[in-house]
N, CA, C and O atoms as CSV, one atom per row, in Angstrom:
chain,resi,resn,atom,element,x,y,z
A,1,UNK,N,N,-67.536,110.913,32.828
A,1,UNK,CA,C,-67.462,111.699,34.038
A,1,UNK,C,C,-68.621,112.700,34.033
A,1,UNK,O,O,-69.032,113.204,32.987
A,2,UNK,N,N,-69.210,113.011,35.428
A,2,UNK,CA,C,-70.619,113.869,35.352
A,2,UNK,C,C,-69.824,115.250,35.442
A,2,UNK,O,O,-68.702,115.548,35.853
A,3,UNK,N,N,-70.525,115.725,35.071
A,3,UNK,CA,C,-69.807,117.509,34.701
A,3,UNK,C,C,-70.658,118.539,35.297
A,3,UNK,O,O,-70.279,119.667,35.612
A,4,UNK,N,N,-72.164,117.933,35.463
A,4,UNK,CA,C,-73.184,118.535,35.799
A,4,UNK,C,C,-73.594,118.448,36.916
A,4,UNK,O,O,-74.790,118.583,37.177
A,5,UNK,N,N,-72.203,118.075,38.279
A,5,UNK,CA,C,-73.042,117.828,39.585
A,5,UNK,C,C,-71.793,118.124,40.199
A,5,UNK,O,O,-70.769,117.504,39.913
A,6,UNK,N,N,-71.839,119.128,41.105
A,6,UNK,CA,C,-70.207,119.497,41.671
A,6,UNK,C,C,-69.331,118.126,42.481
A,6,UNK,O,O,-69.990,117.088,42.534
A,7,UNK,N,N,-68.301,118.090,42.928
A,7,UNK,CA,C,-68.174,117.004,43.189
A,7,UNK,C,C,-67.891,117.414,44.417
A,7,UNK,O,O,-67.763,116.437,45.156
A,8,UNK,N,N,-67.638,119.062,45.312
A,8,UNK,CA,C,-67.963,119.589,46.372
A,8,UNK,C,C,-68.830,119.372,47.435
A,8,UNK,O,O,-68.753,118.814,48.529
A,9,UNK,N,N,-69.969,120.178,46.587
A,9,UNK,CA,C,-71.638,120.388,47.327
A,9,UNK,C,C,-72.655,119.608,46.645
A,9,UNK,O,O,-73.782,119.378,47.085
A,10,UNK,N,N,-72.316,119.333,45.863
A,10,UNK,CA,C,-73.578,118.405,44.754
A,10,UNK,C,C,-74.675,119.368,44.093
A,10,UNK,O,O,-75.744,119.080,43.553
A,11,UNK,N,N,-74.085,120.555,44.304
A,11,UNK,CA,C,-75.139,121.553,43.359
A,11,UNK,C,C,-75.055,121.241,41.775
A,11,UNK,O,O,-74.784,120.182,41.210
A,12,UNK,N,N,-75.384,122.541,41.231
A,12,UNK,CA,C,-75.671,122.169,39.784
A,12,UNK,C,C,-74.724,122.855,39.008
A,12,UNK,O,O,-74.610,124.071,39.161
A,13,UNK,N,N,-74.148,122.356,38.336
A,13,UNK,CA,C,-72.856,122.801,37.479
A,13,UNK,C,C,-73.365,123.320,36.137
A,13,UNK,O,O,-74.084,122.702,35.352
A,14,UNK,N,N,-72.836,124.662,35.988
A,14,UNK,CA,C,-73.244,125.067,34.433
A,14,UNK,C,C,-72.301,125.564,33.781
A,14,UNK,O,O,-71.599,126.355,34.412
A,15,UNK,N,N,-71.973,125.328,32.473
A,15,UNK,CA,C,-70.895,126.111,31.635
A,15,UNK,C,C,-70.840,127.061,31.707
A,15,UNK,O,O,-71.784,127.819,31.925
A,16,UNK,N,N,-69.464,127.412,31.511
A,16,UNK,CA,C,-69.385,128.411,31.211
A,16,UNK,C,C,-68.444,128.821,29.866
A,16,UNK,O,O,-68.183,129.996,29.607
A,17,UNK,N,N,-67.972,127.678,29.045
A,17,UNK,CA,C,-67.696,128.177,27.755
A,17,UNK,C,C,-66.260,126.865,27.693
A,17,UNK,O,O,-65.913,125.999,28.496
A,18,UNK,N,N,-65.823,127.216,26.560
A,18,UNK,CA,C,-64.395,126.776,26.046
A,18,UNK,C,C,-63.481,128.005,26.076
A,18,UNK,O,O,-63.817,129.162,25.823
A,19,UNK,N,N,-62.289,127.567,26.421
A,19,UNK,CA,C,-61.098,128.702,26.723
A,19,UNK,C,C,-59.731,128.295,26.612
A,19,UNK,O,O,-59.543,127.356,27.386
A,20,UNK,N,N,-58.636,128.619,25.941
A,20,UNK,CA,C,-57.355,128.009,26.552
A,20,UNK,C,C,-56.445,128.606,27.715
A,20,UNK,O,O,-56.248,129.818,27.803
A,21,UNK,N,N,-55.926,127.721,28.562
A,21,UNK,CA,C,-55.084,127.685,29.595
A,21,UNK,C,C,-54.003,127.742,29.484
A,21,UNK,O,O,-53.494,126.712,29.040
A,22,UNK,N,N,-53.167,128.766,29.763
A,22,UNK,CA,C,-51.436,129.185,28.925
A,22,UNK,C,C,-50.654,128.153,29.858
A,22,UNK,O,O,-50.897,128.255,31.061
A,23,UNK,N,N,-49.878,127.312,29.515
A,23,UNK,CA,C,-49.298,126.420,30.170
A,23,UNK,C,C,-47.794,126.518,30.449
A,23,UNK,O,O,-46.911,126.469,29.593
A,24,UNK,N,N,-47.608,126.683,31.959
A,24,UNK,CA,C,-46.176,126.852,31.857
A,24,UNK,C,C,-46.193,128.238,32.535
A,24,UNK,O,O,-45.231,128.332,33.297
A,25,UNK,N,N,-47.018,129.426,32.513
A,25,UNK,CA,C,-47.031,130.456,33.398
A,25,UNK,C,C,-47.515,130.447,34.901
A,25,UNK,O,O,-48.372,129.773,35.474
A,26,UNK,N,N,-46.654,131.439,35.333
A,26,UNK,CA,C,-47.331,131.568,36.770
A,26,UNK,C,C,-48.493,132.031,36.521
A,26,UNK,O,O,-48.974,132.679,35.591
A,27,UNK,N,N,-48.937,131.549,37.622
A,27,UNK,CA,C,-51.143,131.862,37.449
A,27,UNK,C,C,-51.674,131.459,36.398
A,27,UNK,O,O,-51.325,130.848,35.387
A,28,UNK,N,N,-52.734,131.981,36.879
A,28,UNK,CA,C,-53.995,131.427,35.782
A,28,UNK,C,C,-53.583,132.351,34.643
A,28,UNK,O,O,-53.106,133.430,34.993
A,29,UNK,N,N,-53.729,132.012,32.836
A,29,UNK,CA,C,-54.052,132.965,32.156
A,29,UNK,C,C,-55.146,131.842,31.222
A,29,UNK,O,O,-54.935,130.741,30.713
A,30,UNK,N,N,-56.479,132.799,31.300
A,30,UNK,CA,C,-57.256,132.075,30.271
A,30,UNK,C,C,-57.643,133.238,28.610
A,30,UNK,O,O,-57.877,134.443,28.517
A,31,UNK,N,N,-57.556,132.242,27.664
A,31,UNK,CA,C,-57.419,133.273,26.459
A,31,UNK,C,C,-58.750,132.522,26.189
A,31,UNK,O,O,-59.156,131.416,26.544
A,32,UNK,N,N,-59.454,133.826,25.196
A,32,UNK,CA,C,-60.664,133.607,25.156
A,32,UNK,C,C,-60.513,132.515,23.342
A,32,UNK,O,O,-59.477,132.296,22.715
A,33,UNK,N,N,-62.107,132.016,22.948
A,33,UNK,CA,C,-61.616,131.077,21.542
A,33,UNK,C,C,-61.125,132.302,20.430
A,33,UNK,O,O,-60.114,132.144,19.745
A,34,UNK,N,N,-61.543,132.915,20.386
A,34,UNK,CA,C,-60.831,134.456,19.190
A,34,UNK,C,C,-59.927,134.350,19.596
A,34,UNK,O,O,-59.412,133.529,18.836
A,35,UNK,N,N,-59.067,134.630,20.479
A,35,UNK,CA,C,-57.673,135.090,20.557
A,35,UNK,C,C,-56.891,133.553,20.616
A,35,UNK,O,O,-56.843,132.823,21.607
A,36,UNK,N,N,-56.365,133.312,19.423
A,36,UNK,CA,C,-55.147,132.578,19.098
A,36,UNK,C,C,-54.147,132.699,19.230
A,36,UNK,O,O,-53.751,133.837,18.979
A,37,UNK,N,N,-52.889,131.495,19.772
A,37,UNK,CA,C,-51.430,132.163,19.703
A,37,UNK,C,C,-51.073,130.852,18.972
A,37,UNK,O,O,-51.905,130.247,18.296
A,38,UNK,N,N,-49.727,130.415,19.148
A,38,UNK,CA,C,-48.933,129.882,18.318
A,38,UNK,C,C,-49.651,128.132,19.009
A,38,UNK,O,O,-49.430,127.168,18.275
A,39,UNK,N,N,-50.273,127.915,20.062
A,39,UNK,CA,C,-51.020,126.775,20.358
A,39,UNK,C,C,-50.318,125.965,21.324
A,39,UNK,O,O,-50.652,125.534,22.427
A,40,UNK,N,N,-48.988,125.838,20.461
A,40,UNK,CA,C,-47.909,125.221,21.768
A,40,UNK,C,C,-47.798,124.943,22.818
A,40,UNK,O,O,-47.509,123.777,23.087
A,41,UNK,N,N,-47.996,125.972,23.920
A,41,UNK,CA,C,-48.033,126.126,25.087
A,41,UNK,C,C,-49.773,126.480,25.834
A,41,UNK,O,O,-49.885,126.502,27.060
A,42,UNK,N,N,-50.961,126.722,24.955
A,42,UNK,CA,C,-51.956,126.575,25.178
A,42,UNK,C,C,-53.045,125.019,25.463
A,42,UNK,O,O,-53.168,124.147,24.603
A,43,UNK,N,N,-53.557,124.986,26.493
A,43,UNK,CA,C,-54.488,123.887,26.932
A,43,UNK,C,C,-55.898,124.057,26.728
A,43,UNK,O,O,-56.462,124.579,27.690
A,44,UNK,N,N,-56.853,123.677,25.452
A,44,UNK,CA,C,-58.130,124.153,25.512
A,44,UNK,C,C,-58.876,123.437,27.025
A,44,UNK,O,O,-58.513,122.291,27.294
A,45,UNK,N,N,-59.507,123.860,27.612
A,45,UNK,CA,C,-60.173,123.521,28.438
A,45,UNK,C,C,-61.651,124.098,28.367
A,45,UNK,O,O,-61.851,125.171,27.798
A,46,UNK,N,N,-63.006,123.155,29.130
A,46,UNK,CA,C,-63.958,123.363,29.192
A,46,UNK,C,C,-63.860,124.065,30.395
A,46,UNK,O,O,-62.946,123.654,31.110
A,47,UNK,N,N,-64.612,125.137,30.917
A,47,UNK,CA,C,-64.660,125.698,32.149
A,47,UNK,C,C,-66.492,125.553,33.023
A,47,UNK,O,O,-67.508,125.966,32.464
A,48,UNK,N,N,-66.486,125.092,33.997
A,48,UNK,CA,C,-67.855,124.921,34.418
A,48,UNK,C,C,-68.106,125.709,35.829
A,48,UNK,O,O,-67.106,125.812,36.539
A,49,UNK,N,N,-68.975,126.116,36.181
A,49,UNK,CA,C,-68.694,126.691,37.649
A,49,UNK,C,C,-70.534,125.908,38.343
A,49,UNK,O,O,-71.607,125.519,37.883
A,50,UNK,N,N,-69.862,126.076,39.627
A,50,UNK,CA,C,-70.860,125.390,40.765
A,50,UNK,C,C,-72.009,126.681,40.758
A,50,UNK,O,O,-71.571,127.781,41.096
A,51,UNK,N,N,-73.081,126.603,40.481
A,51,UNK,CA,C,-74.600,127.343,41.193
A,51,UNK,C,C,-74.681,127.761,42.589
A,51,UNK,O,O,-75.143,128.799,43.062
A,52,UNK,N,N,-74.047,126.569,43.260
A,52,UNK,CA,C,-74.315,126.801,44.937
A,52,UNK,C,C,-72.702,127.260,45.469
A,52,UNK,O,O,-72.395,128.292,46.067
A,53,UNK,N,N,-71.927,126.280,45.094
A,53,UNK,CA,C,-70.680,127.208,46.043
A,53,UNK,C,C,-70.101,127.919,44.947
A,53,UNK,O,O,-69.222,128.585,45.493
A,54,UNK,N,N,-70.071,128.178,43.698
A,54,UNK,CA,C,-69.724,128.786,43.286
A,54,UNK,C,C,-67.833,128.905,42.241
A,54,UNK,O,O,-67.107,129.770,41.750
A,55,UNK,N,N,-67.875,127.304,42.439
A,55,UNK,CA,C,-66.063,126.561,42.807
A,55,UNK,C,C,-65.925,126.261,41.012
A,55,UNK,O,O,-66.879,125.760,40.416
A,56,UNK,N,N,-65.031,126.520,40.504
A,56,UNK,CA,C,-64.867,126.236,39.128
A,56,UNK,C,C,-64.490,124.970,38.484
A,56,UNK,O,O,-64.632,124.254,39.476
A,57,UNK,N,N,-64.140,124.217,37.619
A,57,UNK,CA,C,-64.234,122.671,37.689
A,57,UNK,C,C,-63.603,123.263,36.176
A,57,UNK,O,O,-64.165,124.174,35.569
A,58,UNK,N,N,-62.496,122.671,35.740
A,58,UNK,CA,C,-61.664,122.621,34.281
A,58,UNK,C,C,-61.965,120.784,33.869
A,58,UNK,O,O,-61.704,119.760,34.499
A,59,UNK,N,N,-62.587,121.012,32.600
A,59,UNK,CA,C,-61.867,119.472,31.910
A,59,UNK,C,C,-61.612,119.478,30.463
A,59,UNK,O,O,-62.330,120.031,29.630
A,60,UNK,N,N,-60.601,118.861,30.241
A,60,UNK,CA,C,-59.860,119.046,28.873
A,60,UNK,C,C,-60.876,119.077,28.002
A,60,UNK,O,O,-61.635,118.108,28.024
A,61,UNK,N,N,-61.158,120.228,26.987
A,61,UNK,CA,C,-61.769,120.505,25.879
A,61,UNK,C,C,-61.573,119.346,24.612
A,61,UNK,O,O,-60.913,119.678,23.627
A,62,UNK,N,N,-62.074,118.214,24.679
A,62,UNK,CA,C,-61.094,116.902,23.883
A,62,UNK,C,C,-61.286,117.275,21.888
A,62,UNK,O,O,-60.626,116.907,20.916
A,63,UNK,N,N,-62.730,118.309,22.070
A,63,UNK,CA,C,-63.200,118.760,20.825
A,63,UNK,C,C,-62.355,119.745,20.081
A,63,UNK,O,O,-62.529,119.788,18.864
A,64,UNK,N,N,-61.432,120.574,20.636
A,64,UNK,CA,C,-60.767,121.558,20.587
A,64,UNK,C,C,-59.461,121.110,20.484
A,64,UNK,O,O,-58.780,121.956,19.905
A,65,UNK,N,N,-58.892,120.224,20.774
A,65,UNK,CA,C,-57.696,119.723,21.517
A,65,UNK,C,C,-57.358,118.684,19.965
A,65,UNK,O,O,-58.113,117.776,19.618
A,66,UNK,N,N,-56.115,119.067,19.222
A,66,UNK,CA,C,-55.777,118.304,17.638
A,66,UNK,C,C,-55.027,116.687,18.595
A,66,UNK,O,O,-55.298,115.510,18.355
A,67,UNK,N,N,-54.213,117.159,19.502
A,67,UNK,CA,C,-53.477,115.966,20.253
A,67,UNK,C,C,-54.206,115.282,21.611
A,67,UNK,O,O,-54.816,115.665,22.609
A,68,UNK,N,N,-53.698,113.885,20.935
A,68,UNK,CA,C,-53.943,112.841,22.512
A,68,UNK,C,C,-53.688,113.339,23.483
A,68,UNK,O,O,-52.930,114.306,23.403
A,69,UNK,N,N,-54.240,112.882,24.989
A,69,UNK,CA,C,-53.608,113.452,26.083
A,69,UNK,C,C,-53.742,114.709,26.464
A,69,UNK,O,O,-54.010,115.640,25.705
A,70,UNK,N,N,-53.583,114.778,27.512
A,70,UNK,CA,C,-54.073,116.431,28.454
A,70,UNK,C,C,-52.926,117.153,28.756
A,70,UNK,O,O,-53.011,118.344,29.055
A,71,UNK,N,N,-51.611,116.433,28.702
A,71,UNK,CA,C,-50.903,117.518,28.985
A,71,UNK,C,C,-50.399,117.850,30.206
A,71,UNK,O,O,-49.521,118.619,30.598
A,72,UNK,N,N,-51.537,116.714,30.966
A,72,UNK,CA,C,-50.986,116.481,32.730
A,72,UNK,C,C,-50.373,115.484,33.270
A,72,UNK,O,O,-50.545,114.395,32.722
A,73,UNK,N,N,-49.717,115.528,34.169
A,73,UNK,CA,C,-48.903,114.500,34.586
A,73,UNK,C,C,-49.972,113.374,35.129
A,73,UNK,O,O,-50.997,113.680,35.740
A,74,UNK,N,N,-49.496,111.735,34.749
A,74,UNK,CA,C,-50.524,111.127,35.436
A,74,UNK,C,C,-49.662,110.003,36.367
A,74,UNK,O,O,-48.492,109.641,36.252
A,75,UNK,N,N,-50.790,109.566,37.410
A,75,UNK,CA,C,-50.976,108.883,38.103
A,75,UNK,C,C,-51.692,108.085,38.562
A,75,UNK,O,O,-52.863,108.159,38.191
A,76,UNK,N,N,-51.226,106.709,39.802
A,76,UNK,CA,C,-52.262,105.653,39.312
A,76,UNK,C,C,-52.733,105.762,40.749
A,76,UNK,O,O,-52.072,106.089,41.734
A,77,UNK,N,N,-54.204,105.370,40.655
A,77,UNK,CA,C,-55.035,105.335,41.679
A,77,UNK,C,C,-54.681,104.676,42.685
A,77,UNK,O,O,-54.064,103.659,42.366
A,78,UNK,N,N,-54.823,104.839,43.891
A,78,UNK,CA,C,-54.335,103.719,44.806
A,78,UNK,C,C,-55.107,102.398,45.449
A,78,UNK,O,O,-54.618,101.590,46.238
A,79,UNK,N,N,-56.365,102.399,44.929
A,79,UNK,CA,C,-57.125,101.819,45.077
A,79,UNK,C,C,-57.550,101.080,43.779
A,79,UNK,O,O,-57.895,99.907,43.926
A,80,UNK,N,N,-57.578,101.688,42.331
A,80,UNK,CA,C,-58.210,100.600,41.436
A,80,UNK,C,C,-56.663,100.127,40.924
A,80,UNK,O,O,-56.357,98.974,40.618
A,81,UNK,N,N,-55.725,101.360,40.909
A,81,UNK,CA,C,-54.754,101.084,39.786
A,81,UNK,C,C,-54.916,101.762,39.026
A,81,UNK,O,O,-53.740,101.862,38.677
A,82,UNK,N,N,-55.685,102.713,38.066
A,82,UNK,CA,C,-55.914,102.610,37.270
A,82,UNK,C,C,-54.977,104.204,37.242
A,82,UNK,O,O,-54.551,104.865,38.190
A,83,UNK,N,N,-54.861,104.535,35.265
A,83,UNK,CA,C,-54.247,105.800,35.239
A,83,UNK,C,C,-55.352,107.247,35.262
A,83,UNK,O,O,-56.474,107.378,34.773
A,84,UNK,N,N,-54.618,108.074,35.932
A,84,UNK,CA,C,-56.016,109.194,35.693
A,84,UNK,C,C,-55.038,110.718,35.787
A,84,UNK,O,O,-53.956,110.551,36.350
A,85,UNK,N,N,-55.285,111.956,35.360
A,85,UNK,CA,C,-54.376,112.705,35.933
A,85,UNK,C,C,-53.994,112.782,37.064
A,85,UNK,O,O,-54.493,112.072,37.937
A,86,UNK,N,N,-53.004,113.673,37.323
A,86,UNK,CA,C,-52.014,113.912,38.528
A,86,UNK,C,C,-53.685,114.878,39.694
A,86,UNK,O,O,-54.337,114.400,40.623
A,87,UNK,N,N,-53.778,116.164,39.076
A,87,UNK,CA,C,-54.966,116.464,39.560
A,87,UNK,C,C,-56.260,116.647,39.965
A,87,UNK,O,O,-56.892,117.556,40.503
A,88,UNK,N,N,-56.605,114.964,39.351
A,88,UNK,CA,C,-58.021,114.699,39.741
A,88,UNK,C,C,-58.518,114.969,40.967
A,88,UNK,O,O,-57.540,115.526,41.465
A,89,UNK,N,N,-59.432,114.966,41.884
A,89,UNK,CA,C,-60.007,115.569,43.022
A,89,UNK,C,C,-60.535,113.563,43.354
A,89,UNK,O,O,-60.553,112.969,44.432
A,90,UNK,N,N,-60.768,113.212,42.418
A,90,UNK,CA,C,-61.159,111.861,42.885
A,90,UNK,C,C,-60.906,110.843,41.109
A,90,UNK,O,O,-60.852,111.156,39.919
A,91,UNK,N,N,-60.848,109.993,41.649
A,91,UNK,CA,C,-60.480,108.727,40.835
A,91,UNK,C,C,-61.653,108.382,39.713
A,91,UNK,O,O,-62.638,107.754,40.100
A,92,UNK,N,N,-61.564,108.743,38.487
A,92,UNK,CA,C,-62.406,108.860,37.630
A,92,UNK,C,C,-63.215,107.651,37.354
A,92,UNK,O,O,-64.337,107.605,36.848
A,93,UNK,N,N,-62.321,106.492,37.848
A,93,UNK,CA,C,-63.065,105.179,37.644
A,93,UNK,C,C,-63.799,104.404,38.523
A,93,UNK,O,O,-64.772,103.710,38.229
A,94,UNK,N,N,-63.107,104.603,40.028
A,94,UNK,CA,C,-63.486,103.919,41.018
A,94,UNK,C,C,-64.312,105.226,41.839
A,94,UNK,O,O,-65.104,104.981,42.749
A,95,UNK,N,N,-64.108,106.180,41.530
A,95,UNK,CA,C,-64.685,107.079,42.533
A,95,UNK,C,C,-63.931,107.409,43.818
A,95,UNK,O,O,-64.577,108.070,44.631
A,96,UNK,N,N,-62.937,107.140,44.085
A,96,UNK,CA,C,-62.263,106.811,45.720
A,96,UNK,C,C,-61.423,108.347,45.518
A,96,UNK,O,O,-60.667,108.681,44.606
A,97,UNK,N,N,-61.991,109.336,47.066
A,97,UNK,CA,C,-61.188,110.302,47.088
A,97,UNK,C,C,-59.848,110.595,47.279
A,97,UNK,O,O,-59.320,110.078,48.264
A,98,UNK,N,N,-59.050,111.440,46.431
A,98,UNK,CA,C,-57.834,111.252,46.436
A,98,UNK,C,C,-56.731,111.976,47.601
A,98,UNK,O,O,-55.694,111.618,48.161
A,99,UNK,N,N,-57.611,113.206,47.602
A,99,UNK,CA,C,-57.016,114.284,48.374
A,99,UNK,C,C,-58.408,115.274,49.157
A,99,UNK,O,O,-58.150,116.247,49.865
C-alpha cells in the first residue's frame, strides 16, 4: 500500500512518527513510544499526515505490533472479495472505493 500519496488530494504524505492508539476509549488517545502501559488495550500505529490538505492517514505499525492482525474488524470487498479492514477508505487490493 502507498503511504506516500494521500488517497484524498494526491499530495505528499509525510510521517509523522510511531504512536499507540488506546483501544476501546472514547476519542482519540495517542501515547507517545516512551510512555508504556500494560499493551493490552494499546494499537501501535504509524501516523502520516497530508502536505496539501493536511488529513491524517493511521496504518498498523506491523514493526511494533508482537501479534498478527490489527485488531480491526474485517470485511470483504464487494468487488474483488477479498478481506481488508472494516475501515479502509478503499480496497487495498483492487483499489475500488468503498465509502
Amino acid at each position: 500500500m502507498e503511504r506516500d500519496t494521500c488517497i484524498r488530494c494526491g499530495g505528499t504524505m509525510a510521517p509523522m512518527g510511531s504512536h499507540f492508539l488506546k483501544k476501546g476509549a472514547p476519542g482519540w488517545h495517542l501515547r507517545g513510544n516512551l510512555e508504556h502501559f500494560d499493551g493490552e488495550n494499546l494499537l501501535p500505529v504509524e501516523v502520516w499526515c497530508c502536505q496539501n490538505c493536511r488529513r491524517l492517514d493511521f496504518y498498523l505499525d506491523e514493526s511494533a505490533s508482537g501479534s498478527s492482525g490489527s485488531g480491526i474488524a474485517q470485511t470483504r470487498c464487494p468487488v474483488c472479495g477479498t478481506l481488508h479492514d472494516l475501515d479502509d477508505p478503499k480496497c487495498p487490493h483492487c483499489g475500488t472505493r468503498l465509502y
